[in-house]
MARMI-490625 format. One line per 5 residues: for each residue x, y, z negated of C-alpha. Coordinates in Angstrom, 3 decimals, always signed. Layout:
BEGIN
X:Y:Z ~ ...
END
This chain:
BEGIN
-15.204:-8.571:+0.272 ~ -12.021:-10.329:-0.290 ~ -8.473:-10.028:+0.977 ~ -9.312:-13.073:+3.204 ~ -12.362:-11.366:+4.881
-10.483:-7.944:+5.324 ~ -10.636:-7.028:+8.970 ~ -7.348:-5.832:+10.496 ~ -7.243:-3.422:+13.195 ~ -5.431:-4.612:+15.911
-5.209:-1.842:+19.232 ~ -3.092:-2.387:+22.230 ~ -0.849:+0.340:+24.064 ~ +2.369:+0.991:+25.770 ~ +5.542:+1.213:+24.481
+6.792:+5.077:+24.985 ~ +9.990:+4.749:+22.603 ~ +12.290:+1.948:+21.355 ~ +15.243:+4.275:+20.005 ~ +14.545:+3.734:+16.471
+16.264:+0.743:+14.758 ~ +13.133:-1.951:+14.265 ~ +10.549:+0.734:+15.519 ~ +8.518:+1.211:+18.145 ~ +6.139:+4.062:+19.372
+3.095:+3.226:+21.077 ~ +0.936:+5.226:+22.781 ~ -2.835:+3.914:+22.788 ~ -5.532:+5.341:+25.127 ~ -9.217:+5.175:+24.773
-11.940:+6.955:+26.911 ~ -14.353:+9.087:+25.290 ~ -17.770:+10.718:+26.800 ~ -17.572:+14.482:+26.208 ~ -20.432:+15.418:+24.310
-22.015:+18.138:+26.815 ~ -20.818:+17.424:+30.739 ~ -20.691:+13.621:+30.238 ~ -17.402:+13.211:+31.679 ~ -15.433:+10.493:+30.523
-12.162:+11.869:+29.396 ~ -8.675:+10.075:+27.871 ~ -7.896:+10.447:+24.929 ~ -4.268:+8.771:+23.357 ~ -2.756:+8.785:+19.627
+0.773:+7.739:+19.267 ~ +1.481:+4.559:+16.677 ~ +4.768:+3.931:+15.072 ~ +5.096:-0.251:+14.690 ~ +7.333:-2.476:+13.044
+9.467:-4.360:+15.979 ~ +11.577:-6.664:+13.176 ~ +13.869:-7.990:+16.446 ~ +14.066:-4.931:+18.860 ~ +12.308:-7.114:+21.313
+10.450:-4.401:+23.143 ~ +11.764:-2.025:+25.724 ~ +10.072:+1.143:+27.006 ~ +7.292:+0.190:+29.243 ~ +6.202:-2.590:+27.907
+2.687:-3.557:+26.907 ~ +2.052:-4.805:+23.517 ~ -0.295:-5.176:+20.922 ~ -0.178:-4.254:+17.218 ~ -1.907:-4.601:+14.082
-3.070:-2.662:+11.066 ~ -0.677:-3.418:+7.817 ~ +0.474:-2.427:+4.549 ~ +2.388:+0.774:+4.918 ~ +5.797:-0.169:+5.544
+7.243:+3.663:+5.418 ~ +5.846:+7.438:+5.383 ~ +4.634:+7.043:+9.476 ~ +4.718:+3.214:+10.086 ~ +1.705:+1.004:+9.426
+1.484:-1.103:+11.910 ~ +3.479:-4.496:+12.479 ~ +3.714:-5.529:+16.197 ~ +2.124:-8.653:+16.628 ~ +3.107:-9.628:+20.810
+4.387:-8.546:+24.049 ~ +1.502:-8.730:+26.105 ~ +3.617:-7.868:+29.335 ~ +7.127:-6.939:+29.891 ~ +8.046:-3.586:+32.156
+9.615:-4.575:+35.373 ~ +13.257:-3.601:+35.414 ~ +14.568:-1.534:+38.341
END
């Protein structure tokens, strides 16, 4: 398989943290079936993205994907703003 072919993993999440300079933290959420009462439970993992603008604010819903690593924690670029948090 070449480069070309590579899939990417993209997920989508919320934004939790914008504090760091040209990082983001995003939580993502799935729902899993537990394996013996067959309740669906929620299940998150946190995701540190590269924001290169500081476009995102807390709240917001975005979507990132997979990447080279870009430092120890982040390996994921952001790729859009799917919707803004309403300001109050």
């Amino acid at each position: 398989m070449s480069g070309a072919e590579k899939r990417t993993r993209i997920a989508t999440g919320k934004v939790v943290s914008n504090k760091m300079d040209k990082t983001i933290t995003v939580m993502v959420e799935r729902r899993v079936k537990h394996p013996v009462y067959g309740k669906y439970i929620t299940r998150s993992s946190k995701i540190h993205a590269h924001d290169e603008n500081n476009q995102c604010g807390i709240g917001d819903t975005v979507t990132v994907a997979e990447s080279r690593p870009i430092s120890k924690s982040k390996t994921w670029k952001l790729l859009e703003v799917v919707e803004s948090a309403t300001q109050v």
